[in-house]
C-alpha positions in Angstrom: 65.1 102.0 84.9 65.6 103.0 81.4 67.6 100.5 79.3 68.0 100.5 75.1 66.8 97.8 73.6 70.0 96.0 72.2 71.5 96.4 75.5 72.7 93.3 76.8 71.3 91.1 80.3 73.1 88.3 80.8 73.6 85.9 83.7 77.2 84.5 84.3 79.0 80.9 85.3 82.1 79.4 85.3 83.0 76.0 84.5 84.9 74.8 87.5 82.8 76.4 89.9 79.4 74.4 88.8 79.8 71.7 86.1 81.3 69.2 88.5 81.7 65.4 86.7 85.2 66.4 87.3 86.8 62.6 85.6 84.0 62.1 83.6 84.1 61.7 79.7 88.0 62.0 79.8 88.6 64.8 81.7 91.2 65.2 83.5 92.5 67.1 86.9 93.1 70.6 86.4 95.0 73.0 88.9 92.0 73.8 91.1 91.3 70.4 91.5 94.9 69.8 92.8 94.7 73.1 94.6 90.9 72.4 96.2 92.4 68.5 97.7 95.5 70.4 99.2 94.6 70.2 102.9 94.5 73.7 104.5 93.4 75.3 100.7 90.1 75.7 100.6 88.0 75.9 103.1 86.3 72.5 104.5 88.3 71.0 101.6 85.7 72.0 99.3 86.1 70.7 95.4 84.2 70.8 92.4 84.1 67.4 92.2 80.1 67.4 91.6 79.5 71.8 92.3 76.5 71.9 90.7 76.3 68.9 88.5 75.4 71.3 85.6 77.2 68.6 83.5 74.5 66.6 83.8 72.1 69.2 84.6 72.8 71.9 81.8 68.8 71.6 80.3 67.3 72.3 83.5 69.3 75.7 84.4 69.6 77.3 80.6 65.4 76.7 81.4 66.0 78.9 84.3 68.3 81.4 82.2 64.4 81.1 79.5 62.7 81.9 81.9 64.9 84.9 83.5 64.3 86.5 79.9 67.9 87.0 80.1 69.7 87.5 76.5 72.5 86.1 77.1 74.4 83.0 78.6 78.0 84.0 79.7 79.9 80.3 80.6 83.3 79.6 81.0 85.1 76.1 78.8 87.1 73.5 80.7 90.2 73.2 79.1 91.3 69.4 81.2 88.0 68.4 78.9 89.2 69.8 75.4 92.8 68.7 75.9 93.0 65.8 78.7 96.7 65.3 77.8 99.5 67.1 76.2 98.4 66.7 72.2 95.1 64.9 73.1 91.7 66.2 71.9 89.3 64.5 73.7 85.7 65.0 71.3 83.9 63.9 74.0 84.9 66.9 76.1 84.0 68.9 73.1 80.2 67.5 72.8 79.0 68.4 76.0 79.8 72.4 74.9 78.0 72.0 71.5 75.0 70.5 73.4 75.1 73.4 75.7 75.3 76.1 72.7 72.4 74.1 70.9 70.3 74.2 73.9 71.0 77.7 74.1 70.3 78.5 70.4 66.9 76.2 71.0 65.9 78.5 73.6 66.6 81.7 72.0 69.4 82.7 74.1 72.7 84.3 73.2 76.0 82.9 74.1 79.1 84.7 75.6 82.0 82.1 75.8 85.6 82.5 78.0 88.3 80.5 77.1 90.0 80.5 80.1 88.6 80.7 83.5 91.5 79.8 85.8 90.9 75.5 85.2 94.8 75.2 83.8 95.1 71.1 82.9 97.2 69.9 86.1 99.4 68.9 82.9 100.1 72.1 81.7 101.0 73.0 85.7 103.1 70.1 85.7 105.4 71.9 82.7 105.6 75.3 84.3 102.3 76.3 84.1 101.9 80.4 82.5 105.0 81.3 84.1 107.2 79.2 80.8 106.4 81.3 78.2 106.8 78.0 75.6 103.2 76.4 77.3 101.5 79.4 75.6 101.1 77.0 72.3 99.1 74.6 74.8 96.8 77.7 75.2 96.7 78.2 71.2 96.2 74.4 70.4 93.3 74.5 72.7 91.7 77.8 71.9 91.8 77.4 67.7 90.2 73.7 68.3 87.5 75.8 70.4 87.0 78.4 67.4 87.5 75.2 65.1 84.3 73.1 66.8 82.3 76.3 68.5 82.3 79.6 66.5 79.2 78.7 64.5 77.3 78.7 68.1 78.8 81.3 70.1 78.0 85.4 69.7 81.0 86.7 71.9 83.9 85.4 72.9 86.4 86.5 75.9 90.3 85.1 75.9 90.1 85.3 79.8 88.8 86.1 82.7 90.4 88.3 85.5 94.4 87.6 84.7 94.8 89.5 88.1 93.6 87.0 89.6 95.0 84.2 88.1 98.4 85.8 88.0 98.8 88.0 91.4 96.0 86.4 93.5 97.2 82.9 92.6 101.2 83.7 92.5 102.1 86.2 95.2 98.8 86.1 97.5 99.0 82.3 97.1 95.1 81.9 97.9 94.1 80.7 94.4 95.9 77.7 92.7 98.5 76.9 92.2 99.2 78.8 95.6 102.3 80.2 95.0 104.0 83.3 96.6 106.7 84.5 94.4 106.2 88.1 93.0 108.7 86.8 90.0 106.3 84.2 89.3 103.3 86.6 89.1 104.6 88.7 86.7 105.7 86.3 84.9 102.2 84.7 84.9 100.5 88.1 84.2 102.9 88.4 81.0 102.6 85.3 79.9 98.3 85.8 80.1 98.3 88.7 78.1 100.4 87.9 75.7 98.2 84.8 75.1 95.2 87.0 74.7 96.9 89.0 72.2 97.8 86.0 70.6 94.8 84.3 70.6 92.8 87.6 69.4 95.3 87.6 66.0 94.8 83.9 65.5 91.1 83.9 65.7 90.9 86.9 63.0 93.6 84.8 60.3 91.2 82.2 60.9 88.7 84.4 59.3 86.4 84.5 62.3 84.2 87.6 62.9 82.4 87.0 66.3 83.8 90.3 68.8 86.5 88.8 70.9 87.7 91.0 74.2 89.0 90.2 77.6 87.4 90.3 81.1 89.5 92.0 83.6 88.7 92.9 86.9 89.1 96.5 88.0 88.0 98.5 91.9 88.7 102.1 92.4 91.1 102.7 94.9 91.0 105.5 97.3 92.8 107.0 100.6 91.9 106.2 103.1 93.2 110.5 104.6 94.8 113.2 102.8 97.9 112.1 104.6 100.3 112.2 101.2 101.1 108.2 102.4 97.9 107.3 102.2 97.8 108.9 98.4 100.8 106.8 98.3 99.2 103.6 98.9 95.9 104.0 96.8 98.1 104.8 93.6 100.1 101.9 94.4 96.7 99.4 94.8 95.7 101.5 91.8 98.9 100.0 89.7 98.5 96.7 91.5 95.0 95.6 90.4 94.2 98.2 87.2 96.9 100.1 85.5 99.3 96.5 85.2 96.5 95.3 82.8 95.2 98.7 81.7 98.2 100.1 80.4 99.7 97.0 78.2 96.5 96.5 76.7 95.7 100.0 75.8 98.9 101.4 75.9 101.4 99.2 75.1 103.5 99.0 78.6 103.6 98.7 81.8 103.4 101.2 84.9 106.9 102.2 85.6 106.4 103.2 89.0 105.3 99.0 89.6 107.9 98.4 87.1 110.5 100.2 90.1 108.4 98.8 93.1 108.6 94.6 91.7 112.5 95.4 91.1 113.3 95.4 94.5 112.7 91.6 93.9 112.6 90.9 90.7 116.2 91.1 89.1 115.3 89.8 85.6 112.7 90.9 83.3 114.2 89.2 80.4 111.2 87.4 79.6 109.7 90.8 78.7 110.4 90.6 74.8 110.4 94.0 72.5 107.3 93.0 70.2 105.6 91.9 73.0 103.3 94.9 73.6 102.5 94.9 69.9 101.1 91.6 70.2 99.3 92.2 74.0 98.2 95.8 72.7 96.0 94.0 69.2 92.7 95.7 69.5 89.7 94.2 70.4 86.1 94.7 70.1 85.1 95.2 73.0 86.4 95.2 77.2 84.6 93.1 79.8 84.8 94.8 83.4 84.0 92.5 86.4 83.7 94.9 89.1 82.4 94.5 92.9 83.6 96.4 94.9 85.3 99.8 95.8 89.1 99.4 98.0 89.6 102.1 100.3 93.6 101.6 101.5 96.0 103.4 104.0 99.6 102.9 103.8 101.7 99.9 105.4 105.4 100.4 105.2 105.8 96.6 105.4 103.9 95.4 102.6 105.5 95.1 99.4 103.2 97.1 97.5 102.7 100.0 100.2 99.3 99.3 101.1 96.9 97.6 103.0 92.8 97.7 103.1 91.4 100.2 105.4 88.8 100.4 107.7 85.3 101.5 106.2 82.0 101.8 107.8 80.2 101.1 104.2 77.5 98.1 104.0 79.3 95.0 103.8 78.2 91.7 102.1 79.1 88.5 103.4 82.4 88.6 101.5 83.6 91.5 103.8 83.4 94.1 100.5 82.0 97.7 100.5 78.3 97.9 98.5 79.7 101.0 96.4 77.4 101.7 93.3 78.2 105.4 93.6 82.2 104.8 92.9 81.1 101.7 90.4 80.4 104.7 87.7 84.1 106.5 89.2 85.3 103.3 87.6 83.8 103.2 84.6 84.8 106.9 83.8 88.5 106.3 84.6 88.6 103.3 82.1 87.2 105.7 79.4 90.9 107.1 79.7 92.5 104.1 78.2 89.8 103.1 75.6 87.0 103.7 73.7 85.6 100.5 73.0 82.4 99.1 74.2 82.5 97.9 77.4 80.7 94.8 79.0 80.0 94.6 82.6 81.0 90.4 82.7 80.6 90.0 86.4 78.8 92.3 89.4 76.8 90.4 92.2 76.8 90.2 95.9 77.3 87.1 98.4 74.5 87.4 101.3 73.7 84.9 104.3 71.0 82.8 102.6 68.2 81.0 103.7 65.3 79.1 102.5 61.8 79.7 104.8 59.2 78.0 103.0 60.1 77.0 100.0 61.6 80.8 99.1 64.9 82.9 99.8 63.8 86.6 100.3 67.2 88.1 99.6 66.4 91.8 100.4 69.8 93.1 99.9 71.5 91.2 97.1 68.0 92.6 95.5 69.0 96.2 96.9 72.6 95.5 95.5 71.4 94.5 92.1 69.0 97.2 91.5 71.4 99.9 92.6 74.2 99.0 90.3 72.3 98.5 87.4 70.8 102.1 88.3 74.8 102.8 88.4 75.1 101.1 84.8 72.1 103.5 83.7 73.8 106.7 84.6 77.0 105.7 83.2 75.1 105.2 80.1 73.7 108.6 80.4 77.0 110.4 80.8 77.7 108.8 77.3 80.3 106.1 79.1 78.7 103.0 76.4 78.2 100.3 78.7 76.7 97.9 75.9 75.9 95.2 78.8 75.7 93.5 82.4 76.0 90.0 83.3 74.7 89.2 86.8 77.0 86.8 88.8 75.8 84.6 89.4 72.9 82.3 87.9 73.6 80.0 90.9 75.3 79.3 94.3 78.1 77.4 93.4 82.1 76.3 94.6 83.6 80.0 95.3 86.8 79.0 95.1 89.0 79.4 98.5 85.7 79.9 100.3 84.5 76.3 99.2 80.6 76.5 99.3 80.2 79.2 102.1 79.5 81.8 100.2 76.2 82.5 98.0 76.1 84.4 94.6 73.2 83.2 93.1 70.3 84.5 92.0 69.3 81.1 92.1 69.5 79.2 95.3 71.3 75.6 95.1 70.6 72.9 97.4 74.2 70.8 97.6 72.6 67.8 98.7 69.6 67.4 96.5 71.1 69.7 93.4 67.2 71.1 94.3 67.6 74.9 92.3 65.2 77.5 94.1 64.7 80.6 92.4 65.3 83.4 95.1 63.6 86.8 94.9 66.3 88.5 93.1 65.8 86.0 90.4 62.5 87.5 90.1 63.7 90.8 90.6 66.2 90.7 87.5 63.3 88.8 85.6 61.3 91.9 86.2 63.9 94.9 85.1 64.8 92.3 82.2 61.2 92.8 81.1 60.5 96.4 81.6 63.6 97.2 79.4 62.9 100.0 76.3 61.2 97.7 73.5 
């Protein structure tokens, strides 16, 4: 594989899913927490109570990310640390992140920070959450005291990660907290996100602050599952579900009005939709994050709100159930290059595989496989011109995958709940490897 030599390998975390010490140093519950000890949530009643203990164990992986050769660190902050209580900054909380960065900046390793990686304080919930478009200033408060105590350290920064998610998944699918299932209050939620990232983005350049900022949003190419014009139907309407609803008011100031007619069936009031607001969500960036895993192949479902449903697929299939698709990873890429030229960071791609240790080793043949052919998907998009400045592997380790609890394995690095005992696992060595070989 041919790489330039200022592009970007990274490795990527977040903070719920590994630091654990979940009431230590002042913090305080945040929604996942709530969410995670709701019986019937997540499964086993998994928490992140201890994850990974990379709280207490932060020296001994940014080692591992040293010895990876990886340039870059991409970590998520815990907001319930920064901001325990309403109007409460909580130093301590603060600390353990500067000690982090410094460890990184000891060790010769860059640092890509998001700001919000789905941990809302449990206090902010208990005021409405994102859908009460007032608990935006919470956000602000806590994101200036971040670019207030951190800029100095950190190289990138990204508002947040995967609003979909943390709007739709968490709203109307209900399987991430808070576990709601109102379409109202997803849309809501997915307003009230990106017009906190625009927000954020203008308050970090009055403060003076020069570091890129972006967003990470996750993105799949959808496709029919037939030529049947309902299954066309249904993959435009997945298409406006997941991409164009984020897509469109960053890059274009609006929102899809075909989804705009499909939510009104049940949404009667859109007043919380002001007129400036796509000014503010459209402020450019420096650059787009793309988490991407997987392609969605859909046929249509005349019961489903949005029209579709996932179709049947005989591609490879990692433990999550989702098609290994390299080939339509570079589709992707190209249709974002409709919306925006600005450099685009791959934040998240990795695989979840049926790990085991024999002997002291984890011979993961086709996370490896998986790795190795979407960076070979990242090198063609490159050499169509597409500027893919980066890839973040996720993730550095097994850790707490949310509604899956710890069932399912990420990591390049193989994580030992009991002991906290990290083995590295042959994709580890794999990445280390391509890292090296990269154009000097």
């Amino acid at each position: 594989m041919s790489f330039e030599k200022d592009f970007i390998f990274g490795v990527a975390t977040a903070s719920y899913q590994i630091e654990g010490a979940h009431d230590e140093d002042g913090r305080t519950p945040s929604i996942w927490d709530t969410f995670s000890k709701t019986k019937g949530k997540v499964l086993n009643m998994d928490n992140g109570d201890v994850a990974c203990d990379h709280y207490h164990r932060y020296k001994e992986d940014v080692e591992l990310i040293k010895e990876l050769g990886a340039d870059s660190y991409r970590f998520s902050i815990a907001w319930p640390r920064i901001f325990p209580k309403e109007g409460e900054y909580n130093p301590k909380g603060m600390e353990f992140y500067k000690n982090l960065l410094k460890e990184l900046k000891a060790k010769g390793i860059k640092a890509t920070a998001t700001l919000y990686h789905w941990d809302l304080p449990q206090w902010v919930q208990d005021k409405g959450g994102w859908e009460v478009r007032d608990n935006i200033k919470y956000f602000l408060e806590y994101t200036n005291k971040c670019f207030e105590e951190l800029d100095e350290y950190v190289d990138m920064w990204i508002t947040h990660n995967e609003p979909w998610c943390a709007s739709f998944l968490s709203n109307l699918i209900g399987e991430h907290a808070p576990g709601k299932r109102s379409i109202s209050a997803a849309v809501k939620v997915a307003h009230h996100l990106l017009l906190s990232h625009g927000l954020v983005v203008r308050k970090y350049r009055e403060m003076g602050l020069k570091k890129p900022i972006g967003i990470t949003i996750n993105l799949s190419p959808y496709y029919p599952a037939s030529n049947d014009y309902k299954d066309l139907i249904a993959a435009n309407n997945g298409d406006g579900f997941l991409n164009r609803w984020f897509l469109e008011p960053l890059f274009r100031g609006r929102y899809p009005f075909d989804m705009i007619n499909l939510y009104a069936q049940r949404i009667d009031d859109f007043s919380f939709i002001k007129s400036d607001d796509f000014e503010i969500i459209n402020e450019k960036c420096d650059f787009l994050g793309i988490n991407f895993y997987n392609r969605s192949l859909v046929e249509y479902d005349p019961n489903s709100l949005l029209l579709h449903r996932g179709a049947y697929s005989d591609y490879k299939k990692t433990a999550m159930g989702w098609d290994v698709s390299p080939n339509e990873f570079v589709d992707l890429i190209k249709m974002v290059r409709k919306y925006t030229d600005l450099p685009i960071y791959i934040t998240e791609n990795g695989s979840a595989w049926e790990d085991e240790v024999e002997d002291g080793r984890v011979h993961d043949i086709d996370r490896i496989e998986y790795l190795v052919d979407h960076l070979r998907a990242v090198e063609k998009m490159n050499e169509l011109g597409l500027n893919v400045k980066g890839y973040f592997c996720w993730s550095l380790l097994d850790n707490f995958e949310w509604g899956f609890g710890y069932s399912k394995r990420f990591g390049i690095v193989y994580v030992d709940y009991n002991t906290q005992q990290r083995i590295k696992k042959d994709s580890f060595f794999k990445y280390k490897e391509i890292i090296a070989s990269r154009n000097k």
